[in-house]
N, CA and C atoms as an extended XYZ file, in Angstrom:
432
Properties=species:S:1:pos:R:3:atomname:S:1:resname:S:1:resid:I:1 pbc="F F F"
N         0.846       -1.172        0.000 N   UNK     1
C         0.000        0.000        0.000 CA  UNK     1
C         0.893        1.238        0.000 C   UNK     1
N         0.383        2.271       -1.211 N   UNK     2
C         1.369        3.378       -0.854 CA  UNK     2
C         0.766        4.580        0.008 C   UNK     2
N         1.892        5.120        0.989 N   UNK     3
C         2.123        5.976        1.673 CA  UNK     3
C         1.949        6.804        1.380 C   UNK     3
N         1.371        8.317        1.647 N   UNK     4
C         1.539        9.625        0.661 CA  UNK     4
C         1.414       10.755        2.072 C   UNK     4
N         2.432       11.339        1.631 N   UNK     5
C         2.187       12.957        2.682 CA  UNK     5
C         0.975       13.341        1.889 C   UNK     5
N         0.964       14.631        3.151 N   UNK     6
C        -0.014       15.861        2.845 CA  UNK     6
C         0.354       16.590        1.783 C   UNK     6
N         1.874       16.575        1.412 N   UNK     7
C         2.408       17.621        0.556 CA  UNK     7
C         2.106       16.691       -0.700 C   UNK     7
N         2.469       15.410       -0.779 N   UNK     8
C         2.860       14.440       -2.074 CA  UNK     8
C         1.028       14.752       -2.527 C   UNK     8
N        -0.074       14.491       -1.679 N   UNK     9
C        -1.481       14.119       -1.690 CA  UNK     9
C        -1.770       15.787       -2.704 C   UNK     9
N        -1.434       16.650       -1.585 N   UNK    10
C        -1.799       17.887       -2.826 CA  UNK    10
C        -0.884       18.294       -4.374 C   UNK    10
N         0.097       17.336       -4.378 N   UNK    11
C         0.567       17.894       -5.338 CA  UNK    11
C        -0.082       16.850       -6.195 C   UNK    11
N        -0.341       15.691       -5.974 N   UNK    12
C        -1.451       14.762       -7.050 CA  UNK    12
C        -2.131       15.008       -7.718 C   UNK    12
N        -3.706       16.018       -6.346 N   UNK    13
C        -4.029       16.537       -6.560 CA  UNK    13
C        -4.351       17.889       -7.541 C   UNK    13
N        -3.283       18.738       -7.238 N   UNK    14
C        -3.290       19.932       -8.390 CA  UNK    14
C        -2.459       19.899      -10.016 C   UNK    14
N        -1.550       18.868       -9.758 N   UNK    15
C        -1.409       18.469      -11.354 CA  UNK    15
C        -2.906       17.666      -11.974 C   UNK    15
N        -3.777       16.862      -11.009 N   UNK    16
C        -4.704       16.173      -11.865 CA  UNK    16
C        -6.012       17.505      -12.216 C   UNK    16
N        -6.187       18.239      -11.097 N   UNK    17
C        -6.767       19.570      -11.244 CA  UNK    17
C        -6.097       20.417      -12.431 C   UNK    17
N        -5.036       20.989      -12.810 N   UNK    18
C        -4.697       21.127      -13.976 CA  UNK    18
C        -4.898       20.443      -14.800 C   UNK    18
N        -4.538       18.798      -15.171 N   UNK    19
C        -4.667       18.751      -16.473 CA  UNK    19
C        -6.224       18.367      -16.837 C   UNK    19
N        -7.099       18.524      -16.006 N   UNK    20
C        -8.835       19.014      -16.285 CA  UNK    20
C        -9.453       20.046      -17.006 C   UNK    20
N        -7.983       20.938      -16.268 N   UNK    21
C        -8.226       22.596      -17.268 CA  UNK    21
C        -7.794       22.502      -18.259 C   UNK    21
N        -6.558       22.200      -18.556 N   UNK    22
C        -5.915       22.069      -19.780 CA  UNK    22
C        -6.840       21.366      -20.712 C   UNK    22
N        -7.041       20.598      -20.400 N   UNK    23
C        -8.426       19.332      -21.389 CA  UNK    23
C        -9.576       20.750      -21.691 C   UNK    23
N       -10.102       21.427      -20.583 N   UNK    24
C       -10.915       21.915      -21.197 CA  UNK    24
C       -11.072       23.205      -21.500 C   UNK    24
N        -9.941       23.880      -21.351 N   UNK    25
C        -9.339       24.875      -22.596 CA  UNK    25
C        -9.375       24.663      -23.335 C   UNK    25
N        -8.729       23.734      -24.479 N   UNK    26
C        -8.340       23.404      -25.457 CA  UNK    26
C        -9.175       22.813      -26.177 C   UNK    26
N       -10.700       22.000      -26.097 N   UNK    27
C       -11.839       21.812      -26.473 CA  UNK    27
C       -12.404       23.007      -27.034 C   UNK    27
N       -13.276       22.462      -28.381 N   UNK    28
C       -13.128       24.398      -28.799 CA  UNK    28
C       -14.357       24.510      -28.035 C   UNK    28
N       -15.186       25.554      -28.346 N   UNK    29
C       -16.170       26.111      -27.830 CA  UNK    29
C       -17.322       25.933      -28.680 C   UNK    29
N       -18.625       25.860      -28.786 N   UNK    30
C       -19.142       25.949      -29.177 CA  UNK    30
C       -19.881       27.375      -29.722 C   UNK    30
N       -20.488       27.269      -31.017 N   UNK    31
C       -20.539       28.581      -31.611 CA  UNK    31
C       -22.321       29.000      -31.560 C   UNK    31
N       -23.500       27.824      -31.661 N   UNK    32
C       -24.234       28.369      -31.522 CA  UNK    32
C       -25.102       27.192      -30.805 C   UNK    32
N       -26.079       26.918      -29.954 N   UNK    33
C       -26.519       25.896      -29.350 CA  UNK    33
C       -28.237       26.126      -30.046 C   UNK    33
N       -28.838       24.794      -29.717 N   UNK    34
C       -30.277       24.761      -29.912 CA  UNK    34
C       -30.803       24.082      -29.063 C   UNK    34
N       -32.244       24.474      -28.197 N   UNK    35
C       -32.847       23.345      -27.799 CA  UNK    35
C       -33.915       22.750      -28.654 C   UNK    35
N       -33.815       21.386      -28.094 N   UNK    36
C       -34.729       20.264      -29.059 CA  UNK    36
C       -36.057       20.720      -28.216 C   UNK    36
N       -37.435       20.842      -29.450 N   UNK    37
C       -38.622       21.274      -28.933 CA  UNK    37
C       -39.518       19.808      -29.470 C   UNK    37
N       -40.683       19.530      -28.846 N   UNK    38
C       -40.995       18.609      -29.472 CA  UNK    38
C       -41.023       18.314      -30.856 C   UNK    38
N       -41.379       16.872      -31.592 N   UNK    39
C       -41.176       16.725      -32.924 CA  UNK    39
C       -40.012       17.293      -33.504 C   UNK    39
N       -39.160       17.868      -33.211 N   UNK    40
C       -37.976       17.394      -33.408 CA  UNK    40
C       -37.289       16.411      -33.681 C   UNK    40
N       -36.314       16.403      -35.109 N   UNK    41
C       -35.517       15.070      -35.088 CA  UNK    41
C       -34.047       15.830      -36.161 C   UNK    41
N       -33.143       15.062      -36.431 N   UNK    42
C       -31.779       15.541      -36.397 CA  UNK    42
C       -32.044       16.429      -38.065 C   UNK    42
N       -32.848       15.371      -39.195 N   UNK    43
C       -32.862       16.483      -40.389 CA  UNK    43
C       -33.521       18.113      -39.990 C   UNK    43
N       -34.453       17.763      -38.958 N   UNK    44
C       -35.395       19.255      -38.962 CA  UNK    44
C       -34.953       20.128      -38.239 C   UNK    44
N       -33.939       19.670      -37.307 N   UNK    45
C       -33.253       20.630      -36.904 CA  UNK    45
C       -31.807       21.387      -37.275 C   UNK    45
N       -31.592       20.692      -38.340 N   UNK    46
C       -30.661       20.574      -39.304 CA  UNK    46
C       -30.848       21.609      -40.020 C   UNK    46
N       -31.707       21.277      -41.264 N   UNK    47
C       -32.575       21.865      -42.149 CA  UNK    47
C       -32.728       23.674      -41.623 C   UNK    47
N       -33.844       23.672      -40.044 N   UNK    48
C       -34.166       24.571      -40.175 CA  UNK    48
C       -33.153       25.799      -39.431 C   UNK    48
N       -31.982       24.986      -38.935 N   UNK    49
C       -30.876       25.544      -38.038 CA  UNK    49
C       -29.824       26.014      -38.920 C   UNK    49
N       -29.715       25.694      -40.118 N   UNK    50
C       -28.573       25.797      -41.283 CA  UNK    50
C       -27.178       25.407      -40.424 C   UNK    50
N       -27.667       23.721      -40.478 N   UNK    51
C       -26.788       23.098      -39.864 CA  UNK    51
C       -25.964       21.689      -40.874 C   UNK    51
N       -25.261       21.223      -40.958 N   UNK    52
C       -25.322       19.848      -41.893 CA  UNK    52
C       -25.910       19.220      -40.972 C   UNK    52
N       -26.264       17.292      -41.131 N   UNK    53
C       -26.772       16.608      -40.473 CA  UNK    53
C       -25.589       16.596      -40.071 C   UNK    53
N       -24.269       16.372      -40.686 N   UNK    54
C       -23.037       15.561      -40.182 CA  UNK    54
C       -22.466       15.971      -39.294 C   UNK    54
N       -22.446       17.537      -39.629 N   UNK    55
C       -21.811       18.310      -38.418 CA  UNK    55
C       -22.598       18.022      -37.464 C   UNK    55
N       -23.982       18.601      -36.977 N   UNK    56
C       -24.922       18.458      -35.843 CA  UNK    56
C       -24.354       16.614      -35.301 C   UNK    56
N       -24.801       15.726      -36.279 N   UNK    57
C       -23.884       14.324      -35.441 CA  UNK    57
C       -22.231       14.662      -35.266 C   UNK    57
N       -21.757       14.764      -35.658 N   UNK    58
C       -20.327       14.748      -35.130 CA  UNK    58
C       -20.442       15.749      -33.718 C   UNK    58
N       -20.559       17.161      -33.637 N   UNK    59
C       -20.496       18.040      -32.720 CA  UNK    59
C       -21.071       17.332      -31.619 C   UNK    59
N       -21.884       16.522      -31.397 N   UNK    60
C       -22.776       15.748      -30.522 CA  UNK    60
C       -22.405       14.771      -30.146 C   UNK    60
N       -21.277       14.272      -30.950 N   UNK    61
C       -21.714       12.738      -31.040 CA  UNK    61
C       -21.363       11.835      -29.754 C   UNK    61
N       -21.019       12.808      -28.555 N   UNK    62
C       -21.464       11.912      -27.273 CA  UNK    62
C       -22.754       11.669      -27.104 C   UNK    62
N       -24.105       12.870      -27.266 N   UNK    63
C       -25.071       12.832      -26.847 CA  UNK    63
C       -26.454       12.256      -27.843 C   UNK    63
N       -26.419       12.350      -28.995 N   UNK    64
C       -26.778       11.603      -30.015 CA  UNK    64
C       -26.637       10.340      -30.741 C   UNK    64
N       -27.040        8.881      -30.323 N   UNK    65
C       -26.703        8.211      -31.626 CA  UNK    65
C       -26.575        8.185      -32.697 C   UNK    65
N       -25.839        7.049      -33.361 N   UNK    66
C       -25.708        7.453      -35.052 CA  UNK    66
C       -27.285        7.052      -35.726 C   UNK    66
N       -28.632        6.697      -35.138 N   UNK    67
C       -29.698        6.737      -36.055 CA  UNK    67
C       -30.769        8.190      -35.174 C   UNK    67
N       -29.831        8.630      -34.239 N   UNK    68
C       -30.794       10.259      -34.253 CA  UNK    68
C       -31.874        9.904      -33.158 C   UNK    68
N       -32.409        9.088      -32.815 N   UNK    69
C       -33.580        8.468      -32.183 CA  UNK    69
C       -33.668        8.948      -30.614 C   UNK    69
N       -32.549        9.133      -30.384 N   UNK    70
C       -32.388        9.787      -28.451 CA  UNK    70
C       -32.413       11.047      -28.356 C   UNK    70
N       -33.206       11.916      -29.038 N   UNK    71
C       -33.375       13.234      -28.457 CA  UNK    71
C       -34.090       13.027      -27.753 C   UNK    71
N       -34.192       14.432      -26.801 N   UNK    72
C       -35.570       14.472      -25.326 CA  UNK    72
C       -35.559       16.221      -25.540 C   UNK    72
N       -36.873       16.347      -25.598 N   UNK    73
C       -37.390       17.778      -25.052 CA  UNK    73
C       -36.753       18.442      -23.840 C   UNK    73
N       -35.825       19.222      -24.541 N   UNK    74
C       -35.344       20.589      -23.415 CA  UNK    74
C       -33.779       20.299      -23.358 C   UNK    74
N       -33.636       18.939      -24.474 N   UNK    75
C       -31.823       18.724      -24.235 CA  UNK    75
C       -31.171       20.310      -25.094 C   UNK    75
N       -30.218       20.206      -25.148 N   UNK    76
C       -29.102       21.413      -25.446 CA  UNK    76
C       -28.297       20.875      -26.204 C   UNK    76
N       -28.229       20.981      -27.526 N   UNK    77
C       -27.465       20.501      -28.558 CA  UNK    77
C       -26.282       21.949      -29.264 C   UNK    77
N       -25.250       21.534      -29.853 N   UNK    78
C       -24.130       22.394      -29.892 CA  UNK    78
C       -24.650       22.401      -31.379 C   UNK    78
N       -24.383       23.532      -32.227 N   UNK    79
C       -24.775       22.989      -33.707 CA  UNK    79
C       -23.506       23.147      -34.186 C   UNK    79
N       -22.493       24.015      -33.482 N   UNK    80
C       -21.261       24.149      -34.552 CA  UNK    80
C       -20.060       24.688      -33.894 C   UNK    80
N       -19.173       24.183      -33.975 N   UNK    81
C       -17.736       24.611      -33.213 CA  UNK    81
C       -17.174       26.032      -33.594 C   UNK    81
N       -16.767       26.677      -32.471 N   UNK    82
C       -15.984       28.202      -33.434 CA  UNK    82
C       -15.023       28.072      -34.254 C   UNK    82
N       -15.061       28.582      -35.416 N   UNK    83
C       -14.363       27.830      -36.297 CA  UNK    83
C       -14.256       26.890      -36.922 C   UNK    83
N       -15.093       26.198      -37.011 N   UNK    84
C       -15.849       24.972      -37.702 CA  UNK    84
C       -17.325       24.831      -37.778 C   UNK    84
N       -17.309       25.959      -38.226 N   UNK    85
C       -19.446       26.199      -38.332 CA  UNK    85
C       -19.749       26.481      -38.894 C   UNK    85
N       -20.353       25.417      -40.325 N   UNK    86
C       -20.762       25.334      -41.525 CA  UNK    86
C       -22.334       26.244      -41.128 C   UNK    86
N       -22.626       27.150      -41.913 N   UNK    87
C       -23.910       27.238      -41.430 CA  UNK    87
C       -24.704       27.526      -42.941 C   UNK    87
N       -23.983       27.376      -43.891 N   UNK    88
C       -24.840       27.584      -45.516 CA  UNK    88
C       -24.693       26.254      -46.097 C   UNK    88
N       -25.762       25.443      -45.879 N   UNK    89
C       -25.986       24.410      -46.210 CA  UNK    89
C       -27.451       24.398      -47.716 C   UNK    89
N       -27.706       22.973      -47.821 N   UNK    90
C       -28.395       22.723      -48.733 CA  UNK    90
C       -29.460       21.119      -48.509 C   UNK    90
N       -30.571       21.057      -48.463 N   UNK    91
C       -31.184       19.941      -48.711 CA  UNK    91
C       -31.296       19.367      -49.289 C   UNK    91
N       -31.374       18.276      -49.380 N   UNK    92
C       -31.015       16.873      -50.379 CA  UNK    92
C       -33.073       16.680      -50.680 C   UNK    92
N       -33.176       16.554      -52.207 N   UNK    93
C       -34.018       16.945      -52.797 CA  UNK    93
C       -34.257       15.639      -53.895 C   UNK    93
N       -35.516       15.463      -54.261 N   UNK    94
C       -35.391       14.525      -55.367 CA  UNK    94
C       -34.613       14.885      -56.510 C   UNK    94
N       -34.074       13.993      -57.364 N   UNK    95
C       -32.992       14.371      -58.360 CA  UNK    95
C       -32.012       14.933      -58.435 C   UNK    95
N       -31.392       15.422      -57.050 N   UNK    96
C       -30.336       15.904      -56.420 CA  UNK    96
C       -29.185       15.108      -56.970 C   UNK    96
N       -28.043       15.491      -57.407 N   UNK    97
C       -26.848       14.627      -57.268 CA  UNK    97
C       -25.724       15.712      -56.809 C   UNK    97
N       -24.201       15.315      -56.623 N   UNK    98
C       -23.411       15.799      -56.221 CA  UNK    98
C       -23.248       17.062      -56.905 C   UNK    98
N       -22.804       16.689      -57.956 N   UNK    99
C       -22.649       17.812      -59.124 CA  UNK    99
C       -23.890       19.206      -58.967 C   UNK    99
N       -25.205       18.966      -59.397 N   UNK   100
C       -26.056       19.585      -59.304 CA  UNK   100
C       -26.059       20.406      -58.034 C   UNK   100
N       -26.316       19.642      -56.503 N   UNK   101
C       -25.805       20.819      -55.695 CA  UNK   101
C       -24.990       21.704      -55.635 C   UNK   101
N       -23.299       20.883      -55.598 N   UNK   102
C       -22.133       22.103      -56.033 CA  UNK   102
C       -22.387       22.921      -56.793 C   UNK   102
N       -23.342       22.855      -58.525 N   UNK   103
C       -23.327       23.660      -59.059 CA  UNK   103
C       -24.533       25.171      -58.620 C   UNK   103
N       -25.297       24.726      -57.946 N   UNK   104
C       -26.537       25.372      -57.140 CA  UNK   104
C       -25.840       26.529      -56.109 C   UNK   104
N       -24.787       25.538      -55.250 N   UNK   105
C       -24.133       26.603      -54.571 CA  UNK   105
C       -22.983       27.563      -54.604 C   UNK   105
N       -22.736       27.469      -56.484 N   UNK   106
C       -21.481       27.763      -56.591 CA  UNK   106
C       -20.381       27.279      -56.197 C   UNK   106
N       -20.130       26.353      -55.901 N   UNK   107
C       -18.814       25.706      -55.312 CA  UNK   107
C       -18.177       24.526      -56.247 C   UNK   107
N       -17.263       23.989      -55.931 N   UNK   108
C       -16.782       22.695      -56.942 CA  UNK   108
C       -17.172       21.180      -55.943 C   UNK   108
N       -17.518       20.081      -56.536 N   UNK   109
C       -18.034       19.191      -56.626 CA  UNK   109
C       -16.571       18.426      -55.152 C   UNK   109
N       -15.607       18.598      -55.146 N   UNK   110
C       -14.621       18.279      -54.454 CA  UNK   110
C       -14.505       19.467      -53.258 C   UNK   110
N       -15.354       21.008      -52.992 N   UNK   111
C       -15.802       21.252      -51.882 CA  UNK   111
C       -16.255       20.641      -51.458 C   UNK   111
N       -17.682       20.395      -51.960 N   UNK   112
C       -18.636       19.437      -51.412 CA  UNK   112
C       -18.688       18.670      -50.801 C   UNK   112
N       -17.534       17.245      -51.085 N   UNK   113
C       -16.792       16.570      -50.402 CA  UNK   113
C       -16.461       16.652      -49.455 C   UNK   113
N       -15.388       17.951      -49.359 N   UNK   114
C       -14.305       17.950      -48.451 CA  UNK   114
C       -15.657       18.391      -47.339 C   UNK   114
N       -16.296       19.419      -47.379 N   UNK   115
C       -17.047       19.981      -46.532 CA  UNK   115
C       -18.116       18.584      -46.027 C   UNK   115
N       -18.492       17.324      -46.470 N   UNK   116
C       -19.121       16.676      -45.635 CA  UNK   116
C       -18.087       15.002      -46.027 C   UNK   116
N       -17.758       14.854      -45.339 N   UNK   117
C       -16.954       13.980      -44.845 CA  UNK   117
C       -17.520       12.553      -45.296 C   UNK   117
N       -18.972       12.668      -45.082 N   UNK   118
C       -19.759       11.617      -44.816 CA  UNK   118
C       -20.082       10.937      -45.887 C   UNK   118
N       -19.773       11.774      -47.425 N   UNK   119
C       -20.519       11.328      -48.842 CA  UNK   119
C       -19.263       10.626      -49.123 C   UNK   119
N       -19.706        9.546      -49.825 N   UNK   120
C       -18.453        8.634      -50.449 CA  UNK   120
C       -18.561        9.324      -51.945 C   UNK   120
N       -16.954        8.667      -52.329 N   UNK   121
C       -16.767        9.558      -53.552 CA  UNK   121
C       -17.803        9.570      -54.899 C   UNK   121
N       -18.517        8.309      -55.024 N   UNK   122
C       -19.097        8.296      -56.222 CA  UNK   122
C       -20.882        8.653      -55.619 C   UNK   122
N       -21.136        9.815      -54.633 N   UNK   123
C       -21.935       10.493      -54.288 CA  UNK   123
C       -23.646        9.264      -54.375 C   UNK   123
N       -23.414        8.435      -53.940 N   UNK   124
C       -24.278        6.998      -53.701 CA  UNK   124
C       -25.493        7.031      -52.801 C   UNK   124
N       -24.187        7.884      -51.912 N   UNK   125
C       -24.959        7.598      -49.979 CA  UNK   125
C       -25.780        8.808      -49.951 C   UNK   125
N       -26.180        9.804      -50.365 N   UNK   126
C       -26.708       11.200      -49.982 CA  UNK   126
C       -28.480       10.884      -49.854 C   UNK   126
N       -29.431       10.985      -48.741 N   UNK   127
C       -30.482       10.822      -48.691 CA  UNK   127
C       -31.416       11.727      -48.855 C   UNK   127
N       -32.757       12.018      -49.267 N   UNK   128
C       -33.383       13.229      -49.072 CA  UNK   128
C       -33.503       13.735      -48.155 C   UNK   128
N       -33.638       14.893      -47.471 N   UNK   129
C       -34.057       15.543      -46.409 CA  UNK   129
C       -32.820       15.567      -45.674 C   UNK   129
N       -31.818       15.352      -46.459 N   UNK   130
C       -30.106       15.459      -45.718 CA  UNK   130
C       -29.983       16.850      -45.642 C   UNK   130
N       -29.347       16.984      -44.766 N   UNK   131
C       -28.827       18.715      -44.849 CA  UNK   131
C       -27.325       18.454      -44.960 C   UNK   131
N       -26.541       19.338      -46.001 N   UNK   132
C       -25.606       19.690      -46.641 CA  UNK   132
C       -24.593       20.430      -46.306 C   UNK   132
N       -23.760       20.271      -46.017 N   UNK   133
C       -22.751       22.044      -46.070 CA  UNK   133
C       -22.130       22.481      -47.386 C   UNK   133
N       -22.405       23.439      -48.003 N   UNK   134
C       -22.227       23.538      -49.265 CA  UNK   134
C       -21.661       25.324      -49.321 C   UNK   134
N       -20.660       25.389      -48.157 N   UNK   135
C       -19.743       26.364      -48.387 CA  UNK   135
C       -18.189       26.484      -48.605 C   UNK   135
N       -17.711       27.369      -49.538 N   UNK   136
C       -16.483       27.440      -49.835 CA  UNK   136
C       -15.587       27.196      -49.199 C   UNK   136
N       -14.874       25.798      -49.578 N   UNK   137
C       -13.648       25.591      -48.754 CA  UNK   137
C       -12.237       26.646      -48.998 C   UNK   137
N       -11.788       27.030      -48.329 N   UNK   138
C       -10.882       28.239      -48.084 CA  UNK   138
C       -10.037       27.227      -48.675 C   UNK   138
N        -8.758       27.773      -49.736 N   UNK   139
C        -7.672       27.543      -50.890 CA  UNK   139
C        -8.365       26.365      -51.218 C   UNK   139
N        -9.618       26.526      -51.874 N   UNK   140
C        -9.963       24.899      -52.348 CA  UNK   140
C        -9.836       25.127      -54.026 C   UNK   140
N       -10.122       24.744      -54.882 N   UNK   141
C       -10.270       24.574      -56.438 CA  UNK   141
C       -11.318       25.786      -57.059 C   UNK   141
N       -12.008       26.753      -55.850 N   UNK   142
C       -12.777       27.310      -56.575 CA  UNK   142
C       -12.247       28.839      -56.203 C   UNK   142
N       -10.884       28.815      -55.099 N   UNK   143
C        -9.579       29.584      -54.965 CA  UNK   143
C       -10.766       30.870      -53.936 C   UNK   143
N       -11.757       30.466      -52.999 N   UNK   144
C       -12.621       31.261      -52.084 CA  UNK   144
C       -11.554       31.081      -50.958 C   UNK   144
């Protein structure tokens, strides 16, 4: 069994107390929050938050599963990190394809991409009622 002074016990102590802060300094901040009101679910708050779905799941993704189903009335959801807060997005629409959005939002087809993580390359996976981020990636191909 180990022994510990009073002095050894607080100094344990305030390095583990520091590196708590340090952890949560360095977590960014969040840029704009929403609460979930009833009927709520992750596209509609997406949609009407000018949020992506992907971002809203990723920013969350302690408090959200990946099928959306565990919201509760009055939770507090983050929609977007400072500095990482897509907020000009686009809905996924019948006859939608990759191309067609990029070209809708002015951007190149490989923004698009880069800005949602989630679409595989030959643009397959995109569902209706998806929400999009469909803003200019800074030094991307369309030089915004």
């Amino acid at each position: 069994m180990l022994n510990f002074t009073r002095a050894q016990t607080c100094i344990i102590a305030c390095l583990s107390l520091a590196t708590v802060l340090v952890k949560a300094q360095s977590a960014p901040a969040c840029a704009r929050n929403y609460t979930v009101q009833p009927g709520d679910f992750c596209d509609k708050i997406s949609a009407e938050q000018n949020v992506s779905t992907f971002q809203l799941a990723t920013v969350n993704s302690g408090i959200i599963d990946p099928a959306c189903d565990n919201l509760f009335v009055g939770e507090v959801l983050c929609l977007g990190l400072v500095g990482q807060d897509c907020s000009t997005v686009h809905v996924v629409a019948s006859g939608d394809s990759c191309n067609s959005i990029a070209g809708q939002a002015n951007i190149s087809t490989a923004d698009l991409l880069t800005d949602n993580p989630n679409i595989n390359a030959g643009c397959t996976n995109i569902d209706l009622g998806e929400v999009l981020c469909v803003a200019p990636v800074v030094n991307s191909t369309t030089g915004a």
